[in-house]
KENU-445297 format. One record per residue (C-alpha): x, y, z; residue in three letters; chain. Coordinates in pm, 1 decimal, padded with zeros to 6 digits, m for minus. Layout:
<nodes>
<node px="X" py="Y" pz="Z" resn="ALA" chain="A"/>
...
</nodes>
This chain:
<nodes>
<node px="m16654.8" py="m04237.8" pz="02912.1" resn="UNK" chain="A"/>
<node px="m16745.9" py="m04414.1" pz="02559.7" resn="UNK" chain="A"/>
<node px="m16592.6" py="m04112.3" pz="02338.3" resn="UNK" chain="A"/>
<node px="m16464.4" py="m04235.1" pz="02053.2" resn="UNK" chain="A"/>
<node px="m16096.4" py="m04077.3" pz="01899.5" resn="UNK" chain="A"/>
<node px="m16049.4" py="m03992.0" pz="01536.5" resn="UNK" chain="A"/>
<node px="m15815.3" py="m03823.7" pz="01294.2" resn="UNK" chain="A"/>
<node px="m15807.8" py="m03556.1" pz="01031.8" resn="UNK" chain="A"/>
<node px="m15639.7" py="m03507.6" pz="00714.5" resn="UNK" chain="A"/>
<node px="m15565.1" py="m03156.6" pz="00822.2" resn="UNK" chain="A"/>
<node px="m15297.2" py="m03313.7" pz="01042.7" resn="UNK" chain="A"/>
<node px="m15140.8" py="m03453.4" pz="00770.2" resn="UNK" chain="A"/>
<node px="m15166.9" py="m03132.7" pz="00582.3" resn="UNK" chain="A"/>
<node px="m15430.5" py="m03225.1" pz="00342.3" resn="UNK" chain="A"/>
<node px="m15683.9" py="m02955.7" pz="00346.4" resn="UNK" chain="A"/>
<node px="m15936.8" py="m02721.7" pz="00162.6" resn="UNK" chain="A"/>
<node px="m15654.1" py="m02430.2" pz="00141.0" resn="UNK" chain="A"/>
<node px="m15405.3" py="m02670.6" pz="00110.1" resn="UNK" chain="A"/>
<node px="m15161.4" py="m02501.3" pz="m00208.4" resn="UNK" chain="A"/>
<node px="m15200.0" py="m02650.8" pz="m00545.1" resn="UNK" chain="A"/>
<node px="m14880.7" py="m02836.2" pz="m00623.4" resn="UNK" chain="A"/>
<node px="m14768.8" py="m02885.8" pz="m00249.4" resn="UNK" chain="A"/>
<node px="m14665.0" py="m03173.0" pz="m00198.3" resn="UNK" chain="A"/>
<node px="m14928.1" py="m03428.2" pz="00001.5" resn="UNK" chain="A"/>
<node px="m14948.5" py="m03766.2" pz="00164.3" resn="UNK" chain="A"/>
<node px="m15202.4" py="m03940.7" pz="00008.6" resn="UNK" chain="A"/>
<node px="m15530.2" py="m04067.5" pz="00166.2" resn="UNK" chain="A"/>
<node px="m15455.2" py="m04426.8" pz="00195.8" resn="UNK" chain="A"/>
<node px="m15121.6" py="m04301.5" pz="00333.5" resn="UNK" chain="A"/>
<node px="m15323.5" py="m04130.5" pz="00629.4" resn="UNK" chain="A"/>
<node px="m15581.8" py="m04455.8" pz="00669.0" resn="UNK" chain="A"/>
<node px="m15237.6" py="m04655.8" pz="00723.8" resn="UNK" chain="A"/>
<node px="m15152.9" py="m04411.1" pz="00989.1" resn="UNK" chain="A"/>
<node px="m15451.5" py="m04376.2" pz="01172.4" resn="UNK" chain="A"/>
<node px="m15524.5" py="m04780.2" pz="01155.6" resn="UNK" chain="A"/>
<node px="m15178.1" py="m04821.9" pz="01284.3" resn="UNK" chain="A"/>
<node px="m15143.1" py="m04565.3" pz="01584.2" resn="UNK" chain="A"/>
<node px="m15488.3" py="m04691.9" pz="01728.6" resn="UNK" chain="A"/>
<node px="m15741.3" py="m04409.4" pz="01578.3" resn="UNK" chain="A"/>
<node px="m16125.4" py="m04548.3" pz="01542.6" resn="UNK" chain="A"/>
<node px="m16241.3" py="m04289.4" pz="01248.7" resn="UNK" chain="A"/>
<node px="m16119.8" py="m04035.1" pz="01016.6" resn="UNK" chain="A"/>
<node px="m16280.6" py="m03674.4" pz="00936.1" resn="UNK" chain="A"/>
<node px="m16387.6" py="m03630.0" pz="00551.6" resn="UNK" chain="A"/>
<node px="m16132.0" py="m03398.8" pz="00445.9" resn="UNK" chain="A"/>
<node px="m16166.9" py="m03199.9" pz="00121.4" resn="UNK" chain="A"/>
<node px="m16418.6" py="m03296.1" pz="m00098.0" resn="UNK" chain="A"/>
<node px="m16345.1" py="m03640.8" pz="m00260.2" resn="UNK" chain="A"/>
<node px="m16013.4" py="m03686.5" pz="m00086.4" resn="UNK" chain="A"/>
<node px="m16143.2" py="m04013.1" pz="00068.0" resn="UNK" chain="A"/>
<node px="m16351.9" py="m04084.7" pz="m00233.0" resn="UNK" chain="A"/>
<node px="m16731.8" py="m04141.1" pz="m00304.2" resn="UNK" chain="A"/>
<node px="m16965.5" py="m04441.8" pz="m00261.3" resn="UNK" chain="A"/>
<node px="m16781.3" py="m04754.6" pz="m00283.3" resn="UNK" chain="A"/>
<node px="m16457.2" py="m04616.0" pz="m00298.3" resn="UNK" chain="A"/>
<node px="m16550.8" py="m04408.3" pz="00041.2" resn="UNK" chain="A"/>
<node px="m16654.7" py="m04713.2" pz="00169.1" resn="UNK" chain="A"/>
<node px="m16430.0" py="m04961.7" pz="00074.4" resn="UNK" chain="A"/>
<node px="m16156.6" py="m04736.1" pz="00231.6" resn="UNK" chain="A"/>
<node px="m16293.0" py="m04660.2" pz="00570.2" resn="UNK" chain="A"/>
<node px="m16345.4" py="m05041.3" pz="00608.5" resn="UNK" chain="A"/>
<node px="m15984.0" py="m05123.8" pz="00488.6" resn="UNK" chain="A"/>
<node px="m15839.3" py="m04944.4" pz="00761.6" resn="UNK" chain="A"/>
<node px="m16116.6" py="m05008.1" pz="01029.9" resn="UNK" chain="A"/>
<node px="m16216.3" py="m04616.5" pz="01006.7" resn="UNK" chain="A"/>
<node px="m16557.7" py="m04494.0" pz="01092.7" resn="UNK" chain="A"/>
<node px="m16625.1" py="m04100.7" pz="00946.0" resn="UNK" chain="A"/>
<node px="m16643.7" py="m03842.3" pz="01229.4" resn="UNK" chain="A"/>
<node px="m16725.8" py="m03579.0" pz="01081.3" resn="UNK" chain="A"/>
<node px="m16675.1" py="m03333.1" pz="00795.9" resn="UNK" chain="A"/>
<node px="m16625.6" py="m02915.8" pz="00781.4" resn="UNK" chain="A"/>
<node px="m16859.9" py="m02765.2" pz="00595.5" resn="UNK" chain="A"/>
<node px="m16804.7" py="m02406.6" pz="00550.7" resn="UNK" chain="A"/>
<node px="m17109.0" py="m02186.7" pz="00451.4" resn="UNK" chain="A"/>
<node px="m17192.6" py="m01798.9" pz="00376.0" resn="UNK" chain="A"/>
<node px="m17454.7" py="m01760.2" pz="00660.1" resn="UNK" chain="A"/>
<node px="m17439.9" py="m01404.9" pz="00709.1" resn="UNK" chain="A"/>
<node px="m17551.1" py="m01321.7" pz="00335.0" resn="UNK" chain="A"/>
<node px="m17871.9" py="m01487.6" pz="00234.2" resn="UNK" chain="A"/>
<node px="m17857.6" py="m01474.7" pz="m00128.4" resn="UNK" chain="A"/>
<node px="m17459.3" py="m01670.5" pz="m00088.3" resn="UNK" chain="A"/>
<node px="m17607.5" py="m01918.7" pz="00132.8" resn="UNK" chain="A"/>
<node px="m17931.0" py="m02006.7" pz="m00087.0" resn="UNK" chain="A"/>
<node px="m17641.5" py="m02103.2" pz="m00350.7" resn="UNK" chain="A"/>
<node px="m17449.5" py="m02278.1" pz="m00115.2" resn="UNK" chain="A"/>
<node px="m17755.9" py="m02509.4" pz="m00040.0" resn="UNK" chain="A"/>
<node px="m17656.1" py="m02784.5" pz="m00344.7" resn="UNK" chain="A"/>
<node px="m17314.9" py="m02827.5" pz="m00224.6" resn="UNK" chain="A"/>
<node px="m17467.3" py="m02873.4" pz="00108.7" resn="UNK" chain="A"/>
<node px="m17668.5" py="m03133.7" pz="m00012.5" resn="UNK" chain="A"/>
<node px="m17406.1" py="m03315.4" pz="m00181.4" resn="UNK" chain="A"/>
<node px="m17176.7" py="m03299.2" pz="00098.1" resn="UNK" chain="A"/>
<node px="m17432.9" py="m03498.0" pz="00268.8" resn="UNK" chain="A"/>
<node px="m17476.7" py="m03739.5" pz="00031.6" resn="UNK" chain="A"/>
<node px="m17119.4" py="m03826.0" pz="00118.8" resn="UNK" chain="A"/>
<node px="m17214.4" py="m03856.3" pz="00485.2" resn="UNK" chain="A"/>
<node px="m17492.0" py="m04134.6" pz="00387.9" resn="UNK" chain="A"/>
<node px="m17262.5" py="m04334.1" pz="00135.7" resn="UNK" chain="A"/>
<node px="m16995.3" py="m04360.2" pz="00420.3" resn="UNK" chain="A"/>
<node px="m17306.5" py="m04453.0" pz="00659.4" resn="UNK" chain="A"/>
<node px="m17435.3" py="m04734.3" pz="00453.8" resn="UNK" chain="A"/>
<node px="m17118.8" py="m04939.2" pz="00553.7" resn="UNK" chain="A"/>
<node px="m17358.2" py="m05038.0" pz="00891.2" resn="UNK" chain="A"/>
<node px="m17386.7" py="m05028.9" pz="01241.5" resn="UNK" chain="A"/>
<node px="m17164.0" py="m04739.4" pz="01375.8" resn="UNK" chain="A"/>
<node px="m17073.5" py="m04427.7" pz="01557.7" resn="UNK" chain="A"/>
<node px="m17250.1" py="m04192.0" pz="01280.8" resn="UNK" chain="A"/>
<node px="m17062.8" py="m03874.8" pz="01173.9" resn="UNK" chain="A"/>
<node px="m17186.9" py="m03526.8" pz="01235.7" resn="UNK" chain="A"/>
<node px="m17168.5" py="m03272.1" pz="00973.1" resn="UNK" chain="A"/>
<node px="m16956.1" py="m03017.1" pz="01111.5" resn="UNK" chain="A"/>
<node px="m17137.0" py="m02619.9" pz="00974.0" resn="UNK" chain="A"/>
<node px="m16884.7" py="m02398.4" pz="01017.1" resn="UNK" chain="A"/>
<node px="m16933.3" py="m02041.6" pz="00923.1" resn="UNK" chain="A"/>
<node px="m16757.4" py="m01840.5" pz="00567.9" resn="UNK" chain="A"/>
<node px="m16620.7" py="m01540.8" pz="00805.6" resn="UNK" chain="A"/>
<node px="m16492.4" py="m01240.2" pz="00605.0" resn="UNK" chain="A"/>
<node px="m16098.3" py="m01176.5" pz="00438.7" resn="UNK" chain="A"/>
<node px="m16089.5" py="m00927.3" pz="00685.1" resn="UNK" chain="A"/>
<node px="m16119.2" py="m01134.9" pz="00973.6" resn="UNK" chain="A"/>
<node px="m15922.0" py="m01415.5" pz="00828.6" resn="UNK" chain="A"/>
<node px="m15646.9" py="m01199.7" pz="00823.7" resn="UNK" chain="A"/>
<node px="m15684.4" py="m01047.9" pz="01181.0" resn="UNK" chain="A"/>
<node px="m15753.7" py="m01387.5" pz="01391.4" resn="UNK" chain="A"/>
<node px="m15842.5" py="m01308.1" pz="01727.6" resn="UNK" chain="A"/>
<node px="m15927.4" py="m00975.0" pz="01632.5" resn="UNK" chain="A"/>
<node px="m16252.4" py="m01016.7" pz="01462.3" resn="UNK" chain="A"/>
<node px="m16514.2" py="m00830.6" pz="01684.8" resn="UNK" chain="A"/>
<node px="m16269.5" py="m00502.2" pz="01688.5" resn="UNK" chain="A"/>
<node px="m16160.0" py="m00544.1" pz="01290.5" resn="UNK" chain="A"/>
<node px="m16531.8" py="m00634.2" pz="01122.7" resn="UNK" chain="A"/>
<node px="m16809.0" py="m00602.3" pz="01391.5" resn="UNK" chain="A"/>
<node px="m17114.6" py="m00827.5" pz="01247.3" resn="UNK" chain="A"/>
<node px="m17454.9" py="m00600.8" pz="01319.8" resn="UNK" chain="A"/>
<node px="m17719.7" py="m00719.4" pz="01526.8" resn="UNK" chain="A"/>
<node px="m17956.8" py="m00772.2" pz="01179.2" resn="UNK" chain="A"/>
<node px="m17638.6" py="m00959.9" pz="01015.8" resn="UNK" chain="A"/>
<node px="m17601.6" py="m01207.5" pz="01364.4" resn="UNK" chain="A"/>
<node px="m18001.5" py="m01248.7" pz="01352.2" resn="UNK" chain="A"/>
<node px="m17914.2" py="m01356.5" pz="01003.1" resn="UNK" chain="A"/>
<node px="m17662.2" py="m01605.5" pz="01064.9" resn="UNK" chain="A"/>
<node px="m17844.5" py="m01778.3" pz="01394.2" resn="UNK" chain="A"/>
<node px="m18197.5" py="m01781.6" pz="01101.4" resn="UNK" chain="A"/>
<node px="m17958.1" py="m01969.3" pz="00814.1" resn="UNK" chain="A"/>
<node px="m17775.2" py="m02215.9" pz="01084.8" resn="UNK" chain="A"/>
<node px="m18106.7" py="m02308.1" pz="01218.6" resn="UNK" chain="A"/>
<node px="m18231.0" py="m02386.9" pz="00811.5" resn="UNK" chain="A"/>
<node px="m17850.8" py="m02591.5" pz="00712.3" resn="UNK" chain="A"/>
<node px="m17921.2" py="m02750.1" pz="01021.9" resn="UNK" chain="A"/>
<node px="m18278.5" py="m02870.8" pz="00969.0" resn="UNK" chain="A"/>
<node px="m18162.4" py="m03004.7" pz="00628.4" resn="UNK" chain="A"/>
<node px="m17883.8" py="m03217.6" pz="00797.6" resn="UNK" chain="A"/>
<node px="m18128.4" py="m03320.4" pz="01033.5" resn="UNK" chain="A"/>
<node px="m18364.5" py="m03402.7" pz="00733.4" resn="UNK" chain="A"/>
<node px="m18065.0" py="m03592.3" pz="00581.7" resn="UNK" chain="A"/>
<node px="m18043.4" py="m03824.7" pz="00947.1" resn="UNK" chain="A"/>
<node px="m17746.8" py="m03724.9" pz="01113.3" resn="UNK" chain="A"/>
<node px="m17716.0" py="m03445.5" pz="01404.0" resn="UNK" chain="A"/>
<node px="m17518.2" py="m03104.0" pz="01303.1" resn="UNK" chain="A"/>
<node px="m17260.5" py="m02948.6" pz="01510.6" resn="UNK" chain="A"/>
<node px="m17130.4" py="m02567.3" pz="01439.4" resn="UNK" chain="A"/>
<node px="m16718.4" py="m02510.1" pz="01466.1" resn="UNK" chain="A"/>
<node px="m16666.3" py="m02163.4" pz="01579.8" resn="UNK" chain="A"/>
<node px="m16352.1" py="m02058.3" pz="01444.6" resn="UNK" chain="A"/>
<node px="m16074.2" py="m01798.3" pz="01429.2" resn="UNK" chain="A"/>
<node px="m16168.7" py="m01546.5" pz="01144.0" resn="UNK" chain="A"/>
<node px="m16532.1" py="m01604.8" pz="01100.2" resn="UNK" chain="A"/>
<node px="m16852.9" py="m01408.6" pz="01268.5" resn="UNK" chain="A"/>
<node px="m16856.9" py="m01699.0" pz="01567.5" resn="UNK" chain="A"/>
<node px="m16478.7" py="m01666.7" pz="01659.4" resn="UNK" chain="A"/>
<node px="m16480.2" py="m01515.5" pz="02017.9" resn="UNK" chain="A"/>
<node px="m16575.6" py="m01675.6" pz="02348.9" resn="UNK" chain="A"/>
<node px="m16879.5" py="m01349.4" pz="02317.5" resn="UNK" chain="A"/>
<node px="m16982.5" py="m01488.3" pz="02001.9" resn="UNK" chain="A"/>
<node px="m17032.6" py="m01808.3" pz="02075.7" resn="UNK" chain="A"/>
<node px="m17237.2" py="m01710.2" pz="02387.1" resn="UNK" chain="A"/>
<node px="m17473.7" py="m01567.2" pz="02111.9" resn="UNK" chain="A"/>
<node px="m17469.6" py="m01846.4" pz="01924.5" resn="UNK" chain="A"/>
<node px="m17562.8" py="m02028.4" pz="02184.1" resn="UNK" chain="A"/>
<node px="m17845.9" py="m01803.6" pz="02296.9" resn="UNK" chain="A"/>
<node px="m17971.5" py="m01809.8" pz="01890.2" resn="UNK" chain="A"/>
<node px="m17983.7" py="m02111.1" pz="01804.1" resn="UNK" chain="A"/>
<node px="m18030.1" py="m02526.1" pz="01908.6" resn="UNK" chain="A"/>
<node px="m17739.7" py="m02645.2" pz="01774.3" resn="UNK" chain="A"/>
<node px="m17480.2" py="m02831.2" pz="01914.9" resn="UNK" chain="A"/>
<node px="m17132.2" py="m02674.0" pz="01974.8" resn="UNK" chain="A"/>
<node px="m16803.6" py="m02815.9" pz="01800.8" resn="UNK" chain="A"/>
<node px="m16559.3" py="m02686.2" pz="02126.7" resn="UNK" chain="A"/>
<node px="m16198.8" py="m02624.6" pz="01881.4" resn="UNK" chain="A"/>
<node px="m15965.0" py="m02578.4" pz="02221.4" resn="UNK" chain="A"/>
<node px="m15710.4" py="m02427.8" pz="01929.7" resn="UNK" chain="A"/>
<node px="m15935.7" py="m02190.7" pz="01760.6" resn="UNK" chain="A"/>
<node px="m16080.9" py="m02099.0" pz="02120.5" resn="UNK" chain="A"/>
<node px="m15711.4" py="m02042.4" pz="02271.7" resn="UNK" chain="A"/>
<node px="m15674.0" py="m01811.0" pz="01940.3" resn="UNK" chain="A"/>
<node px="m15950.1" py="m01580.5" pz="02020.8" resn="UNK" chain="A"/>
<node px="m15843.9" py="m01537.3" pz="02352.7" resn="UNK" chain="A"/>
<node px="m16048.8" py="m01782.8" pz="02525.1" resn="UNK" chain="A"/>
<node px="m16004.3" py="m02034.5" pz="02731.9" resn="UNK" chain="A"/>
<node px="m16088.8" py="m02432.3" pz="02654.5" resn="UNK" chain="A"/>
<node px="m16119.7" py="m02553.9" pz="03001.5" resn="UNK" chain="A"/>
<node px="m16360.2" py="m02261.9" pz="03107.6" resn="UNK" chain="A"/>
<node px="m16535.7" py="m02358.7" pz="02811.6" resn="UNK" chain="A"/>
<node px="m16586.3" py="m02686.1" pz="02847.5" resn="UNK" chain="A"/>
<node px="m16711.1" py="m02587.1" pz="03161.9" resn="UNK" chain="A"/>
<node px="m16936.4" py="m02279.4" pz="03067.8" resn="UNK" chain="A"/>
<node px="m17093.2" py="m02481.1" pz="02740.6" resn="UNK" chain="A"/>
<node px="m17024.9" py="m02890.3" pz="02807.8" resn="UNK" chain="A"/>
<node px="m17407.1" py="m02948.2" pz="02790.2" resn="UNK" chain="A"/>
<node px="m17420.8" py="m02804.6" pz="02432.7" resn="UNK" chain="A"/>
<node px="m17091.1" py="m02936.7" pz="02295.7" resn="UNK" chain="A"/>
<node px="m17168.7" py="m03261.1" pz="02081.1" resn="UNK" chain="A"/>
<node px="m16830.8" py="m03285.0" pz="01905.5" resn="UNK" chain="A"/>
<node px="m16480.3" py="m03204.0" pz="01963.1" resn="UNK" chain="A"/>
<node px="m16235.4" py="m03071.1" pz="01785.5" resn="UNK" chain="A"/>
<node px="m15865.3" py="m03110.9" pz="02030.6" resn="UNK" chain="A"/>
<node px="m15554.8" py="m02890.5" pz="01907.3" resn="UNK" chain="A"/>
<node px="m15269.6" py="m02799.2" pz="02119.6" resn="UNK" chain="A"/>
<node px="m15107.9" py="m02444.6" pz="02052.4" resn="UNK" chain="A"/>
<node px="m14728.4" py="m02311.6" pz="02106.6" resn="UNK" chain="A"/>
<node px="m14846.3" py="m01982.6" pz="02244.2" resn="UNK" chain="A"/>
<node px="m14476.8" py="m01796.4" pz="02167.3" resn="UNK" chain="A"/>
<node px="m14507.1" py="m01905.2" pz="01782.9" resn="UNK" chain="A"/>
<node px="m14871.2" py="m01817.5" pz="01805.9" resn="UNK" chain="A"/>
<node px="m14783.5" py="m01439.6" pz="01979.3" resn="UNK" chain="A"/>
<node px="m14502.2" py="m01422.3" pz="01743.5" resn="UNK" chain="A"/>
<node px="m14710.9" py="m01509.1" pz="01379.9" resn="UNK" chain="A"/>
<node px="m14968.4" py="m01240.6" pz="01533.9" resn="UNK" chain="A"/>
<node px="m14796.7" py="m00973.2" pz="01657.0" resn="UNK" chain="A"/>
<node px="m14581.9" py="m00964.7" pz="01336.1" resn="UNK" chain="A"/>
<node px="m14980.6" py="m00907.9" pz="01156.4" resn="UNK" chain="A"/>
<node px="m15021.0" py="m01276.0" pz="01093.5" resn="UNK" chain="A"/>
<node px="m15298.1" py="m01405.7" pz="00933.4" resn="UNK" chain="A"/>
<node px="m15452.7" py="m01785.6" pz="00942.9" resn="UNK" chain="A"/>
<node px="m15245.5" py="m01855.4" pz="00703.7" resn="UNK" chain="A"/>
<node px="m14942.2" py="m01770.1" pz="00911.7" resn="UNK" chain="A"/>
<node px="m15116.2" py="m01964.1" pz="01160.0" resn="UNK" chain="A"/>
<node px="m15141.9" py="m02278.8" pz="01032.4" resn="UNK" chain="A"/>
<node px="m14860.2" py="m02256.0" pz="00824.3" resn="UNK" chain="A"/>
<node px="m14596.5" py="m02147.8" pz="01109.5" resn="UNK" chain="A"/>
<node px="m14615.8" py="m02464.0" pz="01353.6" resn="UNK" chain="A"/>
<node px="m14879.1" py="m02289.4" pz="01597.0" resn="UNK" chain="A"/>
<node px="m15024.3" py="m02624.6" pz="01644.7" resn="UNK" chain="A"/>
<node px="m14853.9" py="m02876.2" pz="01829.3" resn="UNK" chain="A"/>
<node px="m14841.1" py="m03280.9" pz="01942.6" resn="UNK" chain="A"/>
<node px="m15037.1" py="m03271.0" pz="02257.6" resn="UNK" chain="A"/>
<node px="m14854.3" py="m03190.1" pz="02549.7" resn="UNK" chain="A"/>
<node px="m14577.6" py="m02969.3" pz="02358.3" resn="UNK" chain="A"/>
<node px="m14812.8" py="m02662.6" pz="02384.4" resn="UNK" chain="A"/>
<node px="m14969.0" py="m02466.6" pz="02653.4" resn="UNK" chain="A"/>
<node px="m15378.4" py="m02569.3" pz="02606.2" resn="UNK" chain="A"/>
<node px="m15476.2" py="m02738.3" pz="02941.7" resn="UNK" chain="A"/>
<node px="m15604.8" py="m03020.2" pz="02749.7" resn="UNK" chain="A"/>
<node px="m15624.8" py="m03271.9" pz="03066.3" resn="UNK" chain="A"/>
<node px="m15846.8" py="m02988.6" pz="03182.3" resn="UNK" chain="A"/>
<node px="m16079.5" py="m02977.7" pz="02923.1" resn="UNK" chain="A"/>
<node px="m16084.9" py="m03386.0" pz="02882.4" resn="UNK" chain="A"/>
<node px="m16142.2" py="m03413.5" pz="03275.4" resn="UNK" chain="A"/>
<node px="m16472.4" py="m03174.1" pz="03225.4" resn="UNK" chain="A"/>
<node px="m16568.4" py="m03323.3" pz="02933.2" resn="UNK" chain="A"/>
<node px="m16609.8" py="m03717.0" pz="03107.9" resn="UNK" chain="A"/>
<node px="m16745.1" py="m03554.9" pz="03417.8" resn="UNK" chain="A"/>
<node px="m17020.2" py="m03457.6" pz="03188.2" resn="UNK" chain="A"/>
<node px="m17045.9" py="m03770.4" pz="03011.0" resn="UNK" chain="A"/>
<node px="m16961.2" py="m03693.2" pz="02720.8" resn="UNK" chain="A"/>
<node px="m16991.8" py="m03950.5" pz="02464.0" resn="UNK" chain="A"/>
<node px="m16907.9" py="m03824.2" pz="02127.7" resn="UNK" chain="A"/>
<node px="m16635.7" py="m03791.3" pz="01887.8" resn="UNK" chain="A"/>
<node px="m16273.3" py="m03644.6" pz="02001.3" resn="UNK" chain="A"/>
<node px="m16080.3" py="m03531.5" pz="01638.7" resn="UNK" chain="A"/>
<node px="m15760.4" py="m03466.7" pz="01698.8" resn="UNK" chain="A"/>
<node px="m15656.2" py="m03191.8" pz="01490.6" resn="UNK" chain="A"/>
<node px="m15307.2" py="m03092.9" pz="01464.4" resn="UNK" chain="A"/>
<node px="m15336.6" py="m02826.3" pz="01178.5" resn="UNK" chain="A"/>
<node px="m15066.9" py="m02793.7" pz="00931.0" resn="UNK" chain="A"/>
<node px="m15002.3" py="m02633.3" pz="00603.3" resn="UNK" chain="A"/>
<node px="m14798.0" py="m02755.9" pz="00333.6" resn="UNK" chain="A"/>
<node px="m14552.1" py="m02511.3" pz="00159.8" resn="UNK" chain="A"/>
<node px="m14432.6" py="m02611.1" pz="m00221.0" resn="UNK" chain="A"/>
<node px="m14100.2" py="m02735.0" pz="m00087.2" resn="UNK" chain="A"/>
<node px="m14194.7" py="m03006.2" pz="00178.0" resn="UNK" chain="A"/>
<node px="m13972.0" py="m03278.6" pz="00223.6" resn="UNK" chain="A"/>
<node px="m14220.2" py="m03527.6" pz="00236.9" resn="UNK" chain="A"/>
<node px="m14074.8" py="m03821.7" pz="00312.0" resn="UNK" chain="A"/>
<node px="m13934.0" py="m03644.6" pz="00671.8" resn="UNK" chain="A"/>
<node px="m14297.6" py="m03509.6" pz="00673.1" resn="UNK" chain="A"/>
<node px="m14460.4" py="m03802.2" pz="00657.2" resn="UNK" chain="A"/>
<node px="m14208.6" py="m03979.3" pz="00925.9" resn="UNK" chain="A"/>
<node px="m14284.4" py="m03655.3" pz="01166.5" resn="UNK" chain="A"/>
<node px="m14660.0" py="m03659.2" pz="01127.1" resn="UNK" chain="A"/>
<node px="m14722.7" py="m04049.0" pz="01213.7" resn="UNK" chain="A"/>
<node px="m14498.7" py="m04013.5" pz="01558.3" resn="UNK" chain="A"/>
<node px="m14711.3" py="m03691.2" pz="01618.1" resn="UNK" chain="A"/>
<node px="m15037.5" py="m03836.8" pz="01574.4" resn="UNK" chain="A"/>
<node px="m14913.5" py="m04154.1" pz="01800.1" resn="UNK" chain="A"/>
<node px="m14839.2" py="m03899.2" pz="02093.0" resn="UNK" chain="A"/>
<node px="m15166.6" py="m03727.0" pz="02021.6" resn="UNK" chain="A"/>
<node px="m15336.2" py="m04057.7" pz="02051.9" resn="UNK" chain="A"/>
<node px="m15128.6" py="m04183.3" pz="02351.3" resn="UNK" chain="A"/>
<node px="m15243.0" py="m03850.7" pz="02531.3" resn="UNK" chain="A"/>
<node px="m15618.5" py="m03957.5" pz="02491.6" resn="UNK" chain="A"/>
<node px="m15590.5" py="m04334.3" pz="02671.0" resn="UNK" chain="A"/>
<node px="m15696.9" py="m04227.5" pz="03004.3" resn="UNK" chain="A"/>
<node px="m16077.6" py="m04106.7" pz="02869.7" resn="UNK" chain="A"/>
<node px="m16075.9" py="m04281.8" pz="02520.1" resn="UNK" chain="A"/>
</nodes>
């Protein structure tokens, strides 16, 4: 198996909903991590967090990074939203090709990820009972994936789509019709499945020929039940240590990584560990408890990558 493993800054709770003021580790900070617990690349993060041109650049090659890939989150289901989210598109891409131009390389895949609805965001799992998408609305969505991803595919790189909990593509049903709408390749989340009720190792079984990126979480199912049953909402989730080092949770993640080389897979494995930052982190013990983390997540992947 040639997969290659990479990071996020979401594991280091540096992301796009991450609180203004909360404290954060820095992006060099993560690079020194990554670089020093045997990662190969890094996902994008929010936008700029890594920098632009030669600053993106100069980075990934200080700490012998390549980019993976890079969430872009997009209105699909409403056509007039995602006409105006086109630019941003486009810029975000322009990031992909500065970090590119550093040479030869495992090239990152722009990772389209759907804008869900506050409803569903605050019902995860629950999505298809709380805010049913029509037939016209899912026609919609599978017409405006297949346009993003022609302009990724304009820009040279291959797009993946991240189902995830509280948008329209969130259950193991909805990917199925995702599947059946559209060419592109399948981002297989083993957290986000395990949140909709689904199960990562009979997906990676039931999809492995479409899945061209992965995105590997582990998941304490008691905090998980517990956050939901109390009416939890993603931000419970990610805030309320749902996600776990691998091999503290109960996602059959040997499972999924045994189907995954049978198939011969070849692509990128993020590991993804999410976590969000409340206003009164302790980061120096934060810091400390998300570099041994991410070296147990890493050790966990030496037998395929």
């Amino acid at each position: 198996m040639k997969a290659t493993v990479a990071g996020a800054p979401v594991s280091f709770g540096v992301f796009e909903l991450t609180p203004d003021g909360a404290p954060t580790i820095t992006a060099d900070e993560i690079g020194e991590i990554l670089q020093a617990t045997g990662y190969a690349g890094i996902d994008l993060g929010p936008a700029g967090l890594l920098g632009r041109g030669d600053e993106l650049r100069g980075r990934l090659d200080r700490f012998g990074l390549d980019l993976a890939g890079g969430w872009i989150q997009i209105p699909f289901t409403d056509d007039e939203a995602f006409e105006a989210s086109i630019p941003g598109l486009r810029e975000t891409l322009r990031a992909f090709s500065e970090a590119a131009e550093r040479g030869p390389g495992r090239l990152p895949l722009p990772t389209l990820a759907d804008d869900g609805s506050a409803l569903r965001v605050a019902n995860p799992g629950r999505g298809a009972e709380k805010d049913p998408l029509s037939t016209h609305a899912r026609e919609r969505l599978h017409a405006n994936v297949d346009k993003a991803a022609s302009i990724v595919r304009d820009a040279g790189f291959e797009p993946t789509f991240h189902h995830h909990a509280g948008t329209f593509v969130e259950s193991p049903e909805e990917v199925d019709l995702f599947l059946e709408g559209t060419d592109v390749g399948l981002t297989l989340d083993t957290g986000h499945l395990y949140i909709a009720g689904g199960d990562p190792v009979e997906a990676a079984r039931r999809w492995g020929s479409r899945i061209n990126h992965l995105h590997l979480k582990d998941v304490d199912r008691a905090a998980l039940t517990r956050i939901l049953e109390a009416g939890g909402g993603m931000t419970e989730v990610w805030s309320g240590g749902s996600f776990v080092a691998f091999g503290r949770g109960d996602v059959d993640l040997e499972g999924v990584m045994n189907l995954m080389d049978q198939s011969g897979y070849d692509g990128w494995i993020v590991v993804e560990q999410d976590v969000l930052n409340g206003p009164d982190i302790a980061l120096d013990q934060f810091r400390i408890a998300r570099a041994d983390d991410q070296r147990v997540n890493r050790e966990a992947l030496r037998m395929w990558a």
